[in-house]
C-alpha atoms as one frame of an Amber mdcrd trajectory, in Angstrom:
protein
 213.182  57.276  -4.773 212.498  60.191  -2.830 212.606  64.137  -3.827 214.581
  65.915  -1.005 212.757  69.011  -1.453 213.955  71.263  -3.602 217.794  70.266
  -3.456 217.192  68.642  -6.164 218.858  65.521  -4.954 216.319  62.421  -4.892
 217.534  59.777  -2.487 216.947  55.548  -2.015 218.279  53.369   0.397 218.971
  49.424  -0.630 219.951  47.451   2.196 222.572  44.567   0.781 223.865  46.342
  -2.279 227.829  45.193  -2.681 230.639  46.257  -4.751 230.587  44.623  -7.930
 226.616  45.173  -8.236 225.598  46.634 -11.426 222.578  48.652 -11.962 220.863
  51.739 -13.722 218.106  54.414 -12.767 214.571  53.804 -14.556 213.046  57.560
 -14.924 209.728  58.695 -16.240 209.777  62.024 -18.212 207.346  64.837 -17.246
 205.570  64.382 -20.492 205.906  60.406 -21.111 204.706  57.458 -19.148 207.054
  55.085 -20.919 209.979  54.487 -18.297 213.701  54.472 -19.788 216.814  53.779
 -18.563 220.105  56.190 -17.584 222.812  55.563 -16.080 224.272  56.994 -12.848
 225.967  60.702 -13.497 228.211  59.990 -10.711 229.381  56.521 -10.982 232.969
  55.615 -10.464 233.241  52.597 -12.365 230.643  50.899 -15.597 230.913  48.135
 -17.990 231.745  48.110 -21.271 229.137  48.465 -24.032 226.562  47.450 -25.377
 225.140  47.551 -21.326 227.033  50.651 -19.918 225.760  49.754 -16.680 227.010
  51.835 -13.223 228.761  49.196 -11.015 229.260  50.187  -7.477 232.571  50.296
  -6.374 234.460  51.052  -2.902 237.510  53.096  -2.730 237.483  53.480   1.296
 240.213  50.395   1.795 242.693  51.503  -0.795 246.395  52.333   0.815 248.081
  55.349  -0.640 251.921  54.983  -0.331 252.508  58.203  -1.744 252.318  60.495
   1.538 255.816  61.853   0.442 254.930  62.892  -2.896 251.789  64.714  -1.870
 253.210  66.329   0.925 256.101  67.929  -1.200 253.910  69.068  -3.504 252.128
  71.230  -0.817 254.975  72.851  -0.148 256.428  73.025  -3.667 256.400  76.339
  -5.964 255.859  75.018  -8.897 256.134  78.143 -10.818 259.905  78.298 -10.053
 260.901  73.988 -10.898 261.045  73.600 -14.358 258.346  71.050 -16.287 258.546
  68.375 -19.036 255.106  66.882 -19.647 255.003  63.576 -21.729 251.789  63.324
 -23.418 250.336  60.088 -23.290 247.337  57.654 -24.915 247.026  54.900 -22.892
 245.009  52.425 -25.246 247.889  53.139 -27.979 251.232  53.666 -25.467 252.122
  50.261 -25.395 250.868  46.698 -26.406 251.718  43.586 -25.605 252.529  41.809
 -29.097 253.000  38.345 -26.983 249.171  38.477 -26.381 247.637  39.316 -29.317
 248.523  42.839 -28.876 246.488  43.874 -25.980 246.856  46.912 -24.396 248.513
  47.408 -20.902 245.973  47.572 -18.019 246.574  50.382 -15.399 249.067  48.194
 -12.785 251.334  47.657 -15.943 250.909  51.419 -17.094 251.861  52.960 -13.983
 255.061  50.573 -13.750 256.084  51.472 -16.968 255.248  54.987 -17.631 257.149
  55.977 -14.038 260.387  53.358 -15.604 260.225  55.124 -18.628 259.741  58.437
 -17.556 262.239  58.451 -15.240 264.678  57.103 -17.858 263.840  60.197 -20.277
 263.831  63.073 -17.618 260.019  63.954 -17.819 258.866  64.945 -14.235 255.087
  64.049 -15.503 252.931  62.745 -18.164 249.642  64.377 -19.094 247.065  61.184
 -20.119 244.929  62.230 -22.568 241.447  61.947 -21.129 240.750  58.515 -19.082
 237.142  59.270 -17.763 234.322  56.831 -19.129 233.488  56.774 -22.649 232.017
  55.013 -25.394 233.614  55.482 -28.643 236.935  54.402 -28.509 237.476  56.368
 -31.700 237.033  59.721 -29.271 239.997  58.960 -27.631 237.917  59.883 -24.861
 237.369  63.810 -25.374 233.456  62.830 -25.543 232.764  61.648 -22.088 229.990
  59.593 -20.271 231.469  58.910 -17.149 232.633  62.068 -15.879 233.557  60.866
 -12.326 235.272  57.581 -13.635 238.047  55.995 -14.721 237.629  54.037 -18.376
 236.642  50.448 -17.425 239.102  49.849 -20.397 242.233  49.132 -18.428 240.718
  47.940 -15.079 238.973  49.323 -11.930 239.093  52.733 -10.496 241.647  50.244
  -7.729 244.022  49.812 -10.475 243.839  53.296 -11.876 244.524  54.366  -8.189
 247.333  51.857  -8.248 249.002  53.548 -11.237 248.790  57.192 -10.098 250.497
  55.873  -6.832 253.405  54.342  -8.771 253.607  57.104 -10.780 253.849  59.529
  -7.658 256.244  56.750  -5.764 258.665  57.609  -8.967 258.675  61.463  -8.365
 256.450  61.913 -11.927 253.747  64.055 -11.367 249.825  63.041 -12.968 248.069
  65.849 -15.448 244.540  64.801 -17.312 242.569  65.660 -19.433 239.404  67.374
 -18.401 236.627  68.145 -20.668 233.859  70.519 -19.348 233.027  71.498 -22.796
 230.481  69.094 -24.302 229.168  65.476 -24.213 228.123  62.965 -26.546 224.861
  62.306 -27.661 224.409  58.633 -26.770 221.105  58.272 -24.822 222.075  56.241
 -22.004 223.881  59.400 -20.150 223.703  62.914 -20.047 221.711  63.726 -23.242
 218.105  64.648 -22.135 218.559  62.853 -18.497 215.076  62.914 -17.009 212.961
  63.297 -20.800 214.067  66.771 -20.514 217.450  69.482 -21.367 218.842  69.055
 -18.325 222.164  69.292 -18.582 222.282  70.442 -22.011 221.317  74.267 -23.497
 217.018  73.556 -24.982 217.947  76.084 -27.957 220.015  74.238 -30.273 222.039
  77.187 -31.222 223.806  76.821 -27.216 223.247  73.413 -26.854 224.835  71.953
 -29.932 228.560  71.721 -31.262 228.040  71.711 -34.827 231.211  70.476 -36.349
 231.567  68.076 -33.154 228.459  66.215 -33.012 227.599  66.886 -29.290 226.109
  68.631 -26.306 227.176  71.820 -24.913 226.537  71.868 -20.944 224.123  74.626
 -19.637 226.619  76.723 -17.611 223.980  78.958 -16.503 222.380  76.375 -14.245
 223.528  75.840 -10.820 223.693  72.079 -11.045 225.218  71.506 -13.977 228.408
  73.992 -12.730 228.101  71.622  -8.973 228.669  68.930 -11.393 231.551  69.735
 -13.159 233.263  71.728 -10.432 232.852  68.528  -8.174 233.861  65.833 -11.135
 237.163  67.977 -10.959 237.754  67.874  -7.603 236.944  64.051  -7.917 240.001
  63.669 -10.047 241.830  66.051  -7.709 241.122  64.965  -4.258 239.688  61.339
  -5.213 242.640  60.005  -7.268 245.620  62.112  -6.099 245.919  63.811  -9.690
 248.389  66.804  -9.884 246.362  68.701 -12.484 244.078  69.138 -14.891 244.810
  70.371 -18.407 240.793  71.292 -19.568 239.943  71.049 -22.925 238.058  72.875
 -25.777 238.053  76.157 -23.800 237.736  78.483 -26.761 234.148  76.310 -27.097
 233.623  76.802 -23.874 234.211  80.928 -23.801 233.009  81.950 -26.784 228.938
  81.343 -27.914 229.738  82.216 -31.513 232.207  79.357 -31.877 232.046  77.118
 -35.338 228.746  79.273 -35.915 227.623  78.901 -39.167 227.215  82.076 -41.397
 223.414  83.450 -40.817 223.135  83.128 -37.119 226.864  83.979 -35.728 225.917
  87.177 -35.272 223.251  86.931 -33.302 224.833  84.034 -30.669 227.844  86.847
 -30.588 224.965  89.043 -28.878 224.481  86.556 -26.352 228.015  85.690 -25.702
 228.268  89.480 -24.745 225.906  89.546 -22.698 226.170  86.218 -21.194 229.919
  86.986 -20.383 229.478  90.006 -18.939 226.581  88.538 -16.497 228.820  85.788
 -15.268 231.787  88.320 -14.953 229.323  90.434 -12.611 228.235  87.424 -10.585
 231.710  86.054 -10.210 232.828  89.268  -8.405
């Protein structure tokens, strides 16, 4: 791969690659020669573990058939329609007892979330978070795949599929976002190129103590260009009406779960941290 000067972005072109094709980035550290493997930041679509391989996948053929819905919504004020938000798990929603209880796959989902929601008056249903990740016990507020769909219910195709039924019904689509933190598990985020590079170096910022995981590095550029565009992913990508964000107390305040002994002095550096961003925002 090559470095595209000091974008930041290193590029490689493979002549042949096809949807379907799996593969991962090898990456030598600054201060290792022993090469290790990560997978792709920005995939759309992996496997399942114990591989967690990227597998490249193209969108540009899907057909929308929900023109009408989006184009009301532009021109909808939202503030003034009342709301009634059903809340939903999708590994847990529904089974299928007839199959050895497996769960619904996104094509059956979107069917029969916009049947039943229809049938109970909600006008959306909020899915609790269905990007990429590994530990099913998570329910998927520790993310690896912040640009795709869960490979646990089919493609990012099928998970298009569902949002367009859902939108074909008149139910509008709300997920769960979580910019907060990210989980440890080496073949992602954690220490990406050897070094802390999307996570905080000092432990004290870079660590959720009662949680287990990393805390993004909002001061950096890239890592904001990351999350701000793995929202608009969700947004602009797959048609989603919202996003409800998790964790933001985490997320705003530097003291948060501190343990006694050092709160104080991460309170210091909220303040001042806070009042930089609020200065640069402006």
């Amino acid at each position: 791969m090559r470095n595209l000067g000091a974008s930041g972005i290193w590029e490689l072109f493979i002549p042949g690659v096809h949807a379907g094709a799996r593969y991962k980035y090898e990456i030598v550290g600054p201060h290792d020669s022993t090469p290790f493997l990560k997978t792709d930041p920005y995939g759309l679509h992996f496997e399942p573990s114990p591989n967690h391989a990227a597998i490249v996948c193209d969108l540009s053929k899907f057909v929308w058939n929900d023109a009408a819905w989006m184009e009301a919504r532009r021109s909808r004020d939202l503030r003034s329609r009342p709301m009634s938000v059903y809340e939903v798990h999708l590994a847990s929603w529904r089974r299928v007892p007839e199959e050895g209880g497996r769960v619904l796959g996104y094509r059956e989902l979107g069917e029969q979330l916009a049947a039943y929601c229809v049938k109970m008056g909600f006008t959306h249903v909020e899915l609790m978070p269905p990007s990429e990740h590994p530990f099913d016990g998570s329910w998927g507020y520790q993310v690896t795949g912040f640009y795709a769909p869960t490979h646990r219910f089919g493609s990012p195709l099928d998970f298009m599929t569902m949002v367009d039924a859902l939108h074909r019904a008149h139910i509008g689509v709300i997920v769960d976002w979580v910019p907060a933190h990210f989980p440890r598990d080496f073949f992602a985020l954690a220490r990406f190129d050897g070094t802390h590079l999307y996570e905080h170096a000092d432990p004290r910022l870079g660590e959720h103590q009662d949680w287990g995981t990393l805390i993004f590095n909002y001061g950096r550029h890239e890592v904001r260009g990351f999350l701000v565009c793995s929202a608009l992913s969700w947004l602009e990508r797959f048609h989603v009406d919202g996003l409800r964000v998790d964790a933001v107390a985490s997320m705003l305040y530097l003291d948060y779960s501190a343990r006694l002994g050092n709160g104080c002095r991460i309170a210091m550096v909220a303040v001042r941290t806070s009042r930089r961003l609020n200065s640069s925002s402006r």
